[in-house]
C-alpha positions as CSV (number, residue, x, y, z in Angstrom):
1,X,91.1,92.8,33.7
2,X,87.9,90.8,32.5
3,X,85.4,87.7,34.0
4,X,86.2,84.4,35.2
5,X,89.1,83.6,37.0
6,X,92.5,81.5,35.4
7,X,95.3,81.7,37.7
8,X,98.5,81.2,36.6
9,X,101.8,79.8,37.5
10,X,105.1,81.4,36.9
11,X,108.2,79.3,37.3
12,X,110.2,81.7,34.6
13,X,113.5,82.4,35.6
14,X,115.0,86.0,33.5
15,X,118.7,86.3,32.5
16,X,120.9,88.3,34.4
17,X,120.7,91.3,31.9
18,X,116.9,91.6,32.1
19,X,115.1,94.2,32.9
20,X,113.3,92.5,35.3
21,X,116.2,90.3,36.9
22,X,115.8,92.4,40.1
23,X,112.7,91.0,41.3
24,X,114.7,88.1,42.2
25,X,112.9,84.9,42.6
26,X,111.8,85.6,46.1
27,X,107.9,86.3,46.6
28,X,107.1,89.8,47.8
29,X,104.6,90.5,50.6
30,X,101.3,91.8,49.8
31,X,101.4,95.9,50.5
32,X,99.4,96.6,53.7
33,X,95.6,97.8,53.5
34,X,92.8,98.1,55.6
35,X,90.5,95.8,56.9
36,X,87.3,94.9,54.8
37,X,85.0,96.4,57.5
38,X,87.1,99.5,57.6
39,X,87.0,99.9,54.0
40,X,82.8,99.1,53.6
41,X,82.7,102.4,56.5
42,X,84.2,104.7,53.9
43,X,82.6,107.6,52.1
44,X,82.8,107.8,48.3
45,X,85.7,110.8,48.5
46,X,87.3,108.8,51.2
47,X,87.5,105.4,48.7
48,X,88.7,107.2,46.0
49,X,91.3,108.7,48.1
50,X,92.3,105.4,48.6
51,X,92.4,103.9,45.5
52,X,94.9,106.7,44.7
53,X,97.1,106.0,47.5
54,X,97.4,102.2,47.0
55,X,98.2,103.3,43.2
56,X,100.6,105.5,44.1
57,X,102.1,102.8,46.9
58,X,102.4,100.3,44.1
59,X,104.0,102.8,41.9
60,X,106.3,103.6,44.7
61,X,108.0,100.0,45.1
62,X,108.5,99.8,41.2
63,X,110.2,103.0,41.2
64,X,112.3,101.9,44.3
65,X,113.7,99.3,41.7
66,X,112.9,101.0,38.6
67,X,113.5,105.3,38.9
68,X,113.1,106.0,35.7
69,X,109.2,104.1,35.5
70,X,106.5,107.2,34.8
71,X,103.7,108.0,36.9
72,X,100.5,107.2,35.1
73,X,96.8,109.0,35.3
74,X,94.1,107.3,37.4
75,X,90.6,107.5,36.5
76,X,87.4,105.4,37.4
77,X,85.6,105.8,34.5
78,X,85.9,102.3,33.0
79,X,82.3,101.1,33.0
80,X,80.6,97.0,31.9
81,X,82.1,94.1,33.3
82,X,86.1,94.9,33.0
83,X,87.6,96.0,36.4
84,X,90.6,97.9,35.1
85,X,93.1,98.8,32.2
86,X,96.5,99.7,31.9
87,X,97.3,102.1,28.7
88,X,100.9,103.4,28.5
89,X,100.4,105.3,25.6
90,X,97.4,107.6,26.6
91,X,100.0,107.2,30.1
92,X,97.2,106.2,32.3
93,X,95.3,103.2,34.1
94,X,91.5,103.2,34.7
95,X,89.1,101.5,36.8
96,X,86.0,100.7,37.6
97,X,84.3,103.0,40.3
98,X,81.3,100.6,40.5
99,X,82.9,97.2,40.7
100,X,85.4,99.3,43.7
101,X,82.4,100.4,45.4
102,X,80.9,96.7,45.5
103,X,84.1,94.8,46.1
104,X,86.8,97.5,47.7
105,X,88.8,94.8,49.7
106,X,89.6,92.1,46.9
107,X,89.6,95.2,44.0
108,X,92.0,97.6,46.4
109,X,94.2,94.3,47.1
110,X,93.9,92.8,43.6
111,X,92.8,94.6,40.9
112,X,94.8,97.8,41.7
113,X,98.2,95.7,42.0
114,X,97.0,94.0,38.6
115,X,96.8,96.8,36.7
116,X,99.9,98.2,37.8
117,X,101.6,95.4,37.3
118,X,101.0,95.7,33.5
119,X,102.2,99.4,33.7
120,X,105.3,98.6,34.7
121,X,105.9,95.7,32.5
122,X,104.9,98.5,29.5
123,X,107.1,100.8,30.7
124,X,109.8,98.7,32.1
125,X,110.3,95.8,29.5
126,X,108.4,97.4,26.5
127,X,108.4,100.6,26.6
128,X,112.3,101.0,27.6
129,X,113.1,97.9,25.8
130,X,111.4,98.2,22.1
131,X,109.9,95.0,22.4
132,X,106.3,93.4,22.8
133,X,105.6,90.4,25.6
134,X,102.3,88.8,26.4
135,X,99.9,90.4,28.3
136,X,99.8,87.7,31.1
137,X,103.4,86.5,30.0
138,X,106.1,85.7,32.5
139,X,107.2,89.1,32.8
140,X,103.6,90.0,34.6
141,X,103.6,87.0,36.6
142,X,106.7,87.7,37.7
143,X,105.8,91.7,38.7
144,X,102.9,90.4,40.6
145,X,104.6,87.6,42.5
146,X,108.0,88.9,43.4
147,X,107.2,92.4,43.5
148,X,103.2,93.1,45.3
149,X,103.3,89.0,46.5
150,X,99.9,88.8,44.8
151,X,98.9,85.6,42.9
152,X,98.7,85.7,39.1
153,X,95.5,85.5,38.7
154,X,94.1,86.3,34.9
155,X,91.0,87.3,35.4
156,X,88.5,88.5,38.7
157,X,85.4,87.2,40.7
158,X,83.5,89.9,41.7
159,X,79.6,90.2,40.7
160,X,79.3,92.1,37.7
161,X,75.7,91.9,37.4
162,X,74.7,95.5,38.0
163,X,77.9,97.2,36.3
164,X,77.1,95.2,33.1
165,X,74.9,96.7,30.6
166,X,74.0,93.7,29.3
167,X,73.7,91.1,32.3
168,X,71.2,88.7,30.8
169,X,72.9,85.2,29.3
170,X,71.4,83.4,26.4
171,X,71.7,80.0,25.1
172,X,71.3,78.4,21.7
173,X,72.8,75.7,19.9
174,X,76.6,76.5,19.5
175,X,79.1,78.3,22.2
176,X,78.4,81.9,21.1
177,X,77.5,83.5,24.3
178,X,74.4,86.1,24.1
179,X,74.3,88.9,26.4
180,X,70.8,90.6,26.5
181,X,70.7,94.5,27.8
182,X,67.5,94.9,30.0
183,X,65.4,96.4,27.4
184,X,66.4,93.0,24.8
185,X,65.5,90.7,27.8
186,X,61.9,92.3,28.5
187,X,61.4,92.2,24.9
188,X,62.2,88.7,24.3
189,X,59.9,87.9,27.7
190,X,57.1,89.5,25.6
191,X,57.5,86.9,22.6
192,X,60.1,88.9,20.8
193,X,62.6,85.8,18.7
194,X,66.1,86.4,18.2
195,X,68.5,83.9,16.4
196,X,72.4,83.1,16.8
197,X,73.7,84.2,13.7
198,X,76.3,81.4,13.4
199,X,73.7,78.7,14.1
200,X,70.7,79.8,13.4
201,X,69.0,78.7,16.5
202,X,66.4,80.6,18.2
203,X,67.8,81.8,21.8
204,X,66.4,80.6,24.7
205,X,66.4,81.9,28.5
206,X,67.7,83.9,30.6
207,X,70.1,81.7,31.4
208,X,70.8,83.3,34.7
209,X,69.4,85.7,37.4
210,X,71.9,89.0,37.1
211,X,70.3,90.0,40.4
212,X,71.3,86.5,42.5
213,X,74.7,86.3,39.8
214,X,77.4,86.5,42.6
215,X,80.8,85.5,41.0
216,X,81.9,86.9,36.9
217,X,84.4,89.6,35.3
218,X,87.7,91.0,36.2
């Protein structure tokens, strides 16, 4: 899951035969959690404990539909500005420990049912069914709607300032977005140039305050 937010809309209605014609076309409700105050009180063990026990509650209403769906790794050693990832051929899904520590409610409520959602499309539809979708196709929408009641949403809004090793934006003449590390940044404040390489145009900024920045990445 990466920056800026594009929900999305899924009206898609799967043949009878399909693996996934068991969601129905009912939404689900969201999986209980705890309250955001509750869940700022924890202590690191305590948070990862629970990012492993709302994985393994999202695994366990696919599996109450689909048995045969494997259970994947979890790890929080995904670092920058992506939240989470879903790989069903290394059989795991990884997050981001910093991003959880800063935003627990919306990542244990979101993110985590996100990211499962794409295992079980992998596993379900691809995997079982020798056949590529779309990332954010229908078949996702649909596992995040009629099966964790969670709105499609592509992409996330939490802060990534501090988890991004290169929080400082550039500008120059074209679109190409510039990213500055720290280090680049103090260097260009010291009268160090840098150019786009597609236009040519010297870049200019920061274009932002990483430490005030308060809504990118997924």
């Amino acid at each position: 899951m990466s920056s800026s937010t594009r929900r999305v809309v899924s009206r898609h209605r799967f043949a009878p035969d399909h693996a996934l014609a068991c969601l129905g076309e009912t939404p689900a409700t969201p999986l209980p959690l705890a309250d955001a105050a509750a869940l700022e009180a924890l202590t690191a063990p305590a948070l990862h404990a629970t990012l492993e026990a709302q994985v393994l509650a999202c695994l366990a209403r696919a599996r109450a539909l689909f048995p045969e769906l494997r259970m994947p790794s979890v790890s929080c050693r995904l670092k920058g500005r992506t939240a989470g990832t879903a790989d069903s051929a290394r059989q795991r899904l990884r997050f981001n420990w910093q991003l959880l520590s800063e935003n627990r409610h919306h990542f244990l409520s979101q993110t985590v049912p996100h990211e499962v959602a794409h295992w079980v499309v992998m596993e379900v539809v691809e995997r079982a069914g020798k056949t590529r979708v779309k990332p954010h196709g229908p078949e996702w929408q649909q596992v995040m709607t009629n099966l964790y009641g969670i709105p499609p949403e592509v992409t996330h809004r939490m802060d990534v300032s501090t988890a991004s090793p290169a929080p400082w934006a550039y500008g120059c003449g074209c679109d190409t977005a510039h990213y500055f590390s720290s280090r680049r940044h103090a260097n260009a404040q010291r009268g160090h140039r840098y150019r786009c390489r597609r236009c040519g145009q010297e870049l200019s900024g920061p274009l932002n305050d990483p430490a005030r920045n308060a809504s990118t990445a997924r």
